[in-house]
N, C-alpha and C positions, 0 to 999 in steps of 0.2 A: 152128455155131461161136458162141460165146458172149464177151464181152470183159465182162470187169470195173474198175472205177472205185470210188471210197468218194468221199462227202461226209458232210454231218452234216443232222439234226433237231432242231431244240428244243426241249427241253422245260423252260420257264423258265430259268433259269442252266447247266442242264446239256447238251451237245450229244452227241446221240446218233448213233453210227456209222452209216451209209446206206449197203447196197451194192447198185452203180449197174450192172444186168445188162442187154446188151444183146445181143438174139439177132438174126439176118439170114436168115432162111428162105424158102423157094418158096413161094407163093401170089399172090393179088388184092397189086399194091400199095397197101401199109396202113404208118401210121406210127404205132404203140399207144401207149401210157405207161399204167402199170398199177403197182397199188402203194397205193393210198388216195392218189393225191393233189388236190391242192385247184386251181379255176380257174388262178391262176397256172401251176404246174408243169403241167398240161393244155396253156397257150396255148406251154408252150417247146417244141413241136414244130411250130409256124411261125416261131418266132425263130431256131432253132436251124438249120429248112430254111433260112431268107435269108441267114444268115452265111455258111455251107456255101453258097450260089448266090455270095454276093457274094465269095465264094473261088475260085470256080470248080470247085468240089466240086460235082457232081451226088451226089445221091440211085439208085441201084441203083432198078429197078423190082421190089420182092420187098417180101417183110410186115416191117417192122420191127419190134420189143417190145422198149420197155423197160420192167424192170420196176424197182422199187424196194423192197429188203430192208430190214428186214423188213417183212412188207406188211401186218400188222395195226399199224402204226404212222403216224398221219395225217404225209403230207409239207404243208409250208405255205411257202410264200416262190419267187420266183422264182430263188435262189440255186445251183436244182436245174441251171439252165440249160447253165452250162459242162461238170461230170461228165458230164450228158446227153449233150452233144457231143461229148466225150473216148472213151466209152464208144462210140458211133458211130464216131468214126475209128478207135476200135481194130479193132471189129468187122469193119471194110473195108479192115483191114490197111493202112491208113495211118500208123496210129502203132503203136509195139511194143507189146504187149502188158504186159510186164514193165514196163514204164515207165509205163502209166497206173494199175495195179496198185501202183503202191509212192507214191502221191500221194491223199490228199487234197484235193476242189476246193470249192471254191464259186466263184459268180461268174454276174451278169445278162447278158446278150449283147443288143446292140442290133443291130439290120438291119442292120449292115455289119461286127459283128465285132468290134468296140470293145468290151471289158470294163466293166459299170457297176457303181461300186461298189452292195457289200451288205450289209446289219444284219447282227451275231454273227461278226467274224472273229477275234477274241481268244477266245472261249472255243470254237469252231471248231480254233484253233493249239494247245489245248490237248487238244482230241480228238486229231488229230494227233499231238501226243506222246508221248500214251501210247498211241496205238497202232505210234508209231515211224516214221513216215510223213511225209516235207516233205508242205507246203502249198501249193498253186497260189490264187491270190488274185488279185481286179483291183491294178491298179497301186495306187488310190485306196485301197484298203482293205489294202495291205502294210504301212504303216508301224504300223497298228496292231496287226496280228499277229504283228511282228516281235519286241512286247513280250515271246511267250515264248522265252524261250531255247532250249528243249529241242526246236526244232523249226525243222526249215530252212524257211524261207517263201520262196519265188517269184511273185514281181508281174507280169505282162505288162502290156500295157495292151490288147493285145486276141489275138484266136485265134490269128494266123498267131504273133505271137513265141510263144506257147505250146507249138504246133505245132511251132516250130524249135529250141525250148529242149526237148522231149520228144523228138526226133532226132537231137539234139544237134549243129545246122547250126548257132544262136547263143546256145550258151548265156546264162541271165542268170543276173546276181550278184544274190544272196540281197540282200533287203530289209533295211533298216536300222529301230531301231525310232524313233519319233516323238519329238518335243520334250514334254521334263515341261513344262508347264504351270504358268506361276505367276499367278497372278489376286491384281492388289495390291487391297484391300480398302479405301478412302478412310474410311469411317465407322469413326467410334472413341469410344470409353467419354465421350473429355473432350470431347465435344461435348454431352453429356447433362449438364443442369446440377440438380444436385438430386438424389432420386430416391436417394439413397446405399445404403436399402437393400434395394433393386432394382438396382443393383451388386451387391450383396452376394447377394444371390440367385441373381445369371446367375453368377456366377462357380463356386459351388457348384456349379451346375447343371454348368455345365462340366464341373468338376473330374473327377467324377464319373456324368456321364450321369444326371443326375436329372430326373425329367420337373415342367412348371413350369406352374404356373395363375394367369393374370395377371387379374385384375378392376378395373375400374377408370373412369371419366367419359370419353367423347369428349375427345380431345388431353390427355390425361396421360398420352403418352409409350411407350405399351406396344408399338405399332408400330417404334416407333426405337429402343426396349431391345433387342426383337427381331433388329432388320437388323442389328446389331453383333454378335449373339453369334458369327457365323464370324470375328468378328478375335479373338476370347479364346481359340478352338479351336486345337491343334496341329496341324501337320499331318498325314496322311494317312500312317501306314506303309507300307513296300513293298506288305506282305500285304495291307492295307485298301484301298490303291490299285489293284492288280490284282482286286481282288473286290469293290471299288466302280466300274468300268470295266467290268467283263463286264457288270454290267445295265445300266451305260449303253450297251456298244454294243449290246444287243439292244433297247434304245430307239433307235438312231441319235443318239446324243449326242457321240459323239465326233469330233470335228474337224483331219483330216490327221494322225488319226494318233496324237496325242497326249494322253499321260494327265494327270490331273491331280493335284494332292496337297492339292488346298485340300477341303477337305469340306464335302457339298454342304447347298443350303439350297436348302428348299422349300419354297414357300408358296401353297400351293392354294388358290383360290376357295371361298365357302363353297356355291356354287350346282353343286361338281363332284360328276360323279354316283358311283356307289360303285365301278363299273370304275375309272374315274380314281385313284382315292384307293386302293382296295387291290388291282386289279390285274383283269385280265379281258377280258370282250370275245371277240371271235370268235375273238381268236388266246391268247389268253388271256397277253396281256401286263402288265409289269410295271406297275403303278401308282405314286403319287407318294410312296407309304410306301415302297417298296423301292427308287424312285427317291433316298430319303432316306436311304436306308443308309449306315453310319457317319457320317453327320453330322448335320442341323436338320430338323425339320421343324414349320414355322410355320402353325399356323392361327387366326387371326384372327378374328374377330366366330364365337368357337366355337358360342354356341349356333344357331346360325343354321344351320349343317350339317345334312341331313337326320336324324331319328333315328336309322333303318338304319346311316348312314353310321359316326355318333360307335357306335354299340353294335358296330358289327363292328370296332372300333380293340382293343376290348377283352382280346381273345388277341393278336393280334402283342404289343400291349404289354407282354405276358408272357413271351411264348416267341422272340421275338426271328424270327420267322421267317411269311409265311402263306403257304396253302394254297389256291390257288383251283380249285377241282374242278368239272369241267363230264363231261360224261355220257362220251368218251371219253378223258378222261387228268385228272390231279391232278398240279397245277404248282407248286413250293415256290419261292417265293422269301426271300430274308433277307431282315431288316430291324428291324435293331439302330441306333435312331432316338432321338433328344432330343428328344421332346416338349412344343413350347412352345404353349401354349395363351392366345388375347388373348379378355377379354368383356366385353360392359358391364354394369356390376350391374343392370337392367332394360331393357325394351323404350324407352324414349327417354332409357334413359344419363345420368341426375341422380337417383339415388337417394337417393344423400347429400347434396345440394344442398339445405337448406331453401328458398334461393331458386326455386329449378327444379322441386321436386318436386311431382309430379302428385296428382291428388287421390284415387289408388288405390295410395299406399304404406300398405303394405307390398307388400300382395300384387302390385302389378306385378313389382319383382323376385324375389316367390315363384314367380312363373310365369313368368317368364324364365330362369331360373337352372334353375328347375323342367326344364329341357329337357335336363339334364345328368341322368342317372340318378347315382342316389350308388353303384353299382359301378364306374362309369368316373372320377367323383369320388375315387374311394377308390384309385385305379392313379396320381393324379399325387402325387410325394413332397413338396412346396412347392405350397404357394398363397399367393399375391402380391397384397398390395391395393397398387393403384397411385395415389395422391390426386394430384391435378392441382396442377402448380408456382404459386406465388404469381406474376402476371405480374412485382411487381417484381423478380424473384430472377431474369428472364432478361436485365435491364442488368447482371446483373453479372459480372465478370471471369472466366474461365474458370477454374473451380478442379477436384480432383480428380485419379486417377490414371486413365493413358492405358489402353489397350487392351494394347498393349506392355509394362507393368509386371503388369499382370495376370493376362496371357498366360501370363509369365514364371512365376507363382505356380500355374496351374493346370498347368502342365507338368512341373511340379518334383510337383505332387497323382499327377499320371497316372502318373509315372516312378515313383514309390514304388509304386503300385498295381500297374504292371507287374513290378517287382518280387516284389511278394507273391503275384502268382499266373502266375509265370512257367512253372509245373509243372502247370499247369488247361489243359487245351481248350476250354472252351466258357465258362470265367471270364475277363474281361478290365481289368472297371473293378468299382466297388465294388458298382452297380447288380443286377449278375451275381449276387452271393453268395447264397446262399440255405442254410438247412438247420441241419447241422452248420459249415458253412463261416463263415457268420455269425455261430454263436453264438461261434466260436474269434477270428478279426479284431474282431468291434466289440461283445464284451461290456463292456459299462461298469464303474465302479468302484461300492464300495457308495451311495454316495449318490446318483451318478448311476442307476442303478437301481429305488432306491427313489421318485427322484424320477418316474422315467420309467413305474414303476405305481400312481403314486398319480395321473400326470395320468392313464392307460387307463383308471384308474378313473371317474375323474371325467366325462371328455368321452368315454365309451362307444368309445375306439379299438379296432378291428379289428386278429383277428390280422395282416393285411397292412398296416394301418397301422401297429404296431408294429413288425414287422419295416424296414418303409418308415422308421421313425425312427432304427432302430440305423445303415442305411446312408448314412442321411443326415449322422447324429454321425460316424461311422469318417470320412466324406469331412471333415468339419468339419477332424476332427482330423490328416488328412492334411494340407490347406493349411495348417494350424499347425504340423505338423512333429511333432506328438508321437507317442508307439508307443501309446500308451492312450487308449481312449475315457473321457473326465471326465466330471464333473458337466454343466458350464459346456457341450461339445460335444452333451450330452444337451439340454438346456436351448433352444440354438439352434437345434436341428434342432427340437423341440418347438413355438418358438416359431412355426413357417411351418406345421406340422402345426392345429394348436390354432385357428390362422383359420380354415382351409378348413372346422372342425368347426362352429365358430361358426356360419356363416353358409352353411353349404349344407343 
């Protein structure tokens, strides 16, 4: 006699159906688990016995096997626990058949039965829904799979109500989903005094998801331009929320439940190793780039990053998406990111300092900078020289506009964008465009044009740096309100282009 159960597997963002077979046969008493799975799901056949003792459920003295379908599919996480044990009481005709059969489980079992929660129950509820099936879930981890709608979720807190809500002795009411999440953001634009066009940059940047390269002396400010850019940001759409959430809760980021709309910022050490930063490791989990999806990602004292590290940046930056492949599965994560880049123009950061500067300028900062390949140089669309504020200029009175009026302007950028490509799947912001797509949105007018190939001429731009300037105009002249890319939009976007040329 055989009982069946489903749960799921991950395979990065997507959860893959598990069916949870368990047979009850004559033989040696044996408790198998079979199926490729990993130390964890191994040890939930002593977990699974104590619950079941601490219930007063004996074990039958006969071969138990479960297996796990499909079984060339590695199982990984303890989350196998609860189907496990569902699967077992169906098997021993304790619970119905047809009822563990029409559920999806996850969920950890501690020594006495108590449900703990577990990473991946949001996009676990959305296996679930499309295969039409409620969700059985710890208590701890309902509120966040209640997020999807298409899918009745059931919380216990531990076995027995599970057990009586599958008998239907006490039924539970379907879980509720969590609190949005508002995170007030204290730092703001008018706090930065100076710096105006380094304002004018992050805003762009916004507007449009342009990736930004900041250069500049220890304390002029690039750090604190930085930490402000999530108050210029909009918030987080439904869609971007729900698909900004599913990698965080297969990181375990999410907290009672609760989603967020603020978009995230991430600012990784330069000392992280390259699992960290683009995803990997044994389980081959999300990293701080996909951790960064739709929203910041801050790296600081860039050249400093391993080289491996900064050169494998170089496809996601393009493709919006990476791939991290290990010998049995390839794991796709998105990761459609704002890259903000902070550096110092040399190894002791006074380059430009007559005062300061060392007695191997030039070349210290040729070989500092040096650590940047010019193909990854060529992927940021803005590069930023930062000069350090005059100290008298910080006695003075707070001048400038707030974060909140800026906000306002890049929102008003995005909404028109969203507009324009409200008929695109995989186009979102102007950064997206590429091809024909671009040459139709952000062809310039004639002067702007000619202006903009007599600079490729001049300072040897690359097809991608060109392309990089037309979407950097289109954005320009988005936050300006116009339907035409000009001269003058040409010219600006040129203007942040034409540095990075200069001096890298």
């Amino acid at each position: 006699m055989v009982a069946r159960t489903y749960t799921v597997a991950f395979e990065g963002v997507e959860a893959r159906t598990v069916e949870v077979q368990c047979a009850v046969t004559a033989g040696l008493p044996a408790f198998a688990i079979v199926g490729l799975p990993d130390k964890a799901v191994s040890e939930a056949r002593d977990r699974v016995r104590a619950a079941l003792s601490a219930m007063s459920i004996a074990l039958p003295s006969k071969r138990l096997t479960i297996n796990l379908s499909p079984a060339d599919l590695p199982k990984e996480g303890s989350h196998f626990d609860l189907p496990i044990a569902l699967a077992l009481l169906a098997a021993l005709e304790i619970l119905p058949k047809d009822a563990v059969e029409s559920i999806t489980s996850l969920g950890e079992l501690s020594l006495d039965g108590v449900l703990m929660p577990v990473i991946g129950a949001l996009p676990a509820a959305l296996a679930a829904a499309e295969a039409e099936r409620s969700l059985l879930c710890p208590e701890a981890s309902g509120a966040e799979a209640a997020w999807v709608d298409a899918a009745q979720v059931i919380a216990p807190q531990n076995l027995l109500q599970a057990i009586q809500h599958l008998t239907g002795q006490r039924p539970i009411d379907p879980a509720k989903p969590g609190e949005v999440v508002t995170q007030d953001n204290p730092r703001d634009f008018l706090d930065v005094k100076g710096q105006e066009r380094a304002k004018r940059a992050f805003e762009i940047a916004a507007a449009g998801r342009h990736h930004l390269m900041m250069v500049g002396t220890p304390g002029a400010g690039k750090s604190m331009l930085a930490a402000r850019m999530p108050s210029i940001l909009p918030p987080l759409s439904p869609a971007e929320a729900l698909e900004t959430s599913m990698i965080q809760s297969l990181s375990g980021l999410i907290e009672a439940g609760g989603i967020s709309r603020t978009r995230p910022f991430r600012e990784p050490h330069h000392t992280a190793s390259m699992a960290a930063i683009v995803g990997g490791g044994r389980s081959a989990k999300p990293g701080e780039i996909s951790l960064a999806h739709n929203g910041v990602l801050f790296m600081d004292e860039f050249p400093e990053f391993s080289r491996a590290v900064l050169e494998t940046l170089r496809q996601p930056i393009e493709t919006g998406e990476v791939v991290v492949s290990r010998a049995n599965a390839h794991v796709r994560y998105p990761c459609r990111f704002l890259l903000i880049a902070a550096a110092n123009p040399c190894k002791c950061g006074y380059l430009f300092d007559p005062a300061r500067a060392c007695a191997r300028v030039p070349q210290c900062g040729e070989d500092y900078l040096g650590r940047i390949s010019g193909p990854l140089m060529d992927r940021f669309d803005m590069r930023l020289d930062v000069p350090p504020v005059a100290l008298s200029d910080l006695d003075l009175p707070t001048a400038g506009e707030s974060s909140a009026v800026i906000a306002a302007r890049v929102e008003t950028a995005r909404n028109c964008q969203a507009e324009r490509f409200e008929s695109l799947n995989n186009v979102h912001l102007n950064a997206d465009a590429e091809g024909e797509l671009l040459d139709e949105i952000a062809a310039p007018d004639a002067e702007g044009r000619a202006f903009l190939l007599k600079v490729a001429d001049k300072f040897g731009l690359t097809a991608r740096g060109y392309h990089r300037v037309l979407r950097l105009a289109r954005t320009i002249a988005d936050l300006e309100g116009a339907t035409d890319v000009r001269a003058p939009h040409v010219a600006e976007a040129v203007s942040f282009r034409v540095t990075a040329l200069k001096e890298s």
